[in-house]
N, C-alpha and C positions, 0 to 999 in steps of 0.2 A: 134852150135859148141860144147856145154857145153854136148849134148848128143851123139856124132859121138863117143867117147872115144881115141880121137886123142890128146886131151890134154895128158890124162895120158902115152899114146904111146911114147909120145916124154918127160916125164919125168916132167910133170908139175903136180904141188902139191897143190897151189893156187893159185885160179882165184880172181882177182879185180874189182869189180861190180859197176855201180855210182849210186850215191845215192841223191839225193835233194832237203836239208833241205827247200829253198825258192820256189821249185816248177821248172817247165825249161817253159820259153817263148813260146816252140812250142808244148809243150805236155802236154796235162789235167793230171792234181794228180791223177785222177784213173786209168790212163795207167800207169803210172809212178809205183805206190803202185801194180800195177796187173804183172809187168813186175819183178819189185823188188822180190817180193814173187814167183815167178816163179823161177829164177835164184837162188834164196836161195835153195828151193828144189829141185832142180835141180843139185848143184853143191854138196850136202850132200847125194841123193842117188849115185851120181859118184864119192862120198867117196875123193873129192877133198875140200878143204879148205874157203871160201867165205871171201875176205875182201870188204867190201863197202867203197869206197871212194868218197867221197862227192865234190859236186862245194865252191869254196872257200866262206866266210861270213864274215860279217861285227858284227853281230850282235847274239849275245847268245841266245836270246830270240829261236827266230824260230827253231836255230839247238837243243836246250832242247828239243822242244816240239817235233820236230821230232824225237829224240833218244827214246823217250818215248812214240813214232807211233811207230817206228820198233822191240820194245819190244815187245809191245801191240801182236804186229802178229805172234811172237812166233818165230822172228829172233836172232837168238842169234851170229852171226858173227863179228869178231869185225871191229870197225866204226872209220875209220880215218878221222877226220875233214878237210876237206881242209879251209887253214890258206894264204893268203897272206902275202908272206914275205917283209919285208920294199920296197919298189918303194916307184916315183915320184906321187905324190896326183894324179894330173890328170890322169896318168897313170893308177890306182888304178880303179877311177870311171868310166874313159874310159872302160876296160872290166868288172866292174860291171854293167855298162849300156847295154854292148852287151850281159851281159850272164843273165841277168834279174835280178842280184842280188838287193838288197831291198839296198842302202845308201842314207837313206833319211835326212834330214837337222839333226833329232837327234842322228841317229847313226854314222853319220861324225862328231859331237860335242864330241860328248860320245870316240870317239878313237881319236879324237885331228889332225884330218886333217882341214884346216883352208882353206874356201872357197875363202879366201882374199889373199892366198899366196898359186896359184894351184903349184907352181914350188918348193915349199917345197914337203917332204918326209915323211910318214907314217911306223909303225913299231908296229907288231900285239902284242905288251906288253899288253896292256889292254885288248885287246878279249882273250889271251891267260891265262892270269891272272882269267879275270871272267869266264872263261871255267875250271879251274881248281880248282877254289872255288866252283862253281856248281858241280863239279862229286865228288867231296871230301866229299859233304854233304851227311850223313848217308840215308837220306830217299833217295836223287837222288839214289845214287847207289842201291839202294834198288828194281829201279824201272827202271834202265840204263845200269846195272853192273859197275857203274864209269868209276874210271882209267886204270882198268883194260881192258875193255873191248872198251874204247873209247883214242885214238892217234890221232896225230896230222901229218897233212901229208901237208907239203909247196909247196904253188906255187910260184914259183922263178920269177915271175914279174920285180923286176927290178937287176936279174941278181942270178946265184949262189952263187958267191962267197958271194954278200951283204947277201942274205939271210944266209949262214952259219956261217959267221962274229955276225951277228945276233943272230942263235941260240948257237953258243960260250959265247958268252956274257953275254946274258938273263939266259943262264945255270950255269957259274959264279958269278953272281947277287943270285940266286936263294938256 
């Protein structure tokens, strides 16, 4: 599709590419990493725009070290994190189990979802916090392009409105 020139025919300027920091359950990291660098070059000789958008995380670790694989390859596109917005715990884990994300007993401690109370609710303060002390730090950006080149993009899990109420909030806080 990215090569037909039918995007730009119909007035489209940037294409949204996915991107996955923990890997995808059904497909090896090097189709994944082969397909990724494809679509980058791809959408920069058709002079169209690239944002990659990522499966949502639990966990900073992996998506750092990924931002710093897609550097590495000489992708410069900017990279929206996909961020779960506040839902119900189980909720949360439920399609982190179907989409292979990584919440393992430490990183459900570490963001304060409480395995003893699945009917309570989670709210990406802490990942979003430590995601933002990481890109802030001079050598990350150094090596990431920071804030600049790295957003956050929500998946509305347990509804729009919570999530926006959410980022209202955390932005007044902030």
């Amino acid at each position: 599709m990215i090569e037909t020139g039918l995007l730009q025919r119909y007035g489209v300027k940037e294409v949204s590419i996915a991107g996955y920091p923990e890997g995808h359950p059904d497909i090896k990291n090097d189709v994944l990493w082969r397909h990724l660098e494809a679509k980058s070059v791809a959408l920069k000789e058709q002079g169209l725009n690239a944002v990659i958008l990522t499966q949502f995380a639990f966990d900073t670790d992996p998506v750092m070290e990924w931002i710093t694989a897609v550097r590495d390859r000489g992708i410069d596109s900017q990279i929206r994190i996909g961020t779960p917005g506040p839902a119900g715990i189980k909720r949360l884990l439920g399609f982190a189990r179907r989409f292979g994300i990584g919440a393992n007993a430490m990183i459900v401690k570490k963001y304060g979802f409480s395995l003893t109370n699945l009917m309570g609710t989670a709210g990406p303060d802490t990942f979003v916090n430590d995601l933002a002390a990481l890109l802030a730090d001079p050598e990350t950006v150094e090596r990431t392009g920071g804030v600049e080149k790295t957003k956050l993009h929500f998946y509305t899990f347990g509804g729009l409105k919570a999530t926006a109420d959410w980022a209202n909030q955390f932005t007044a806080r902030s």
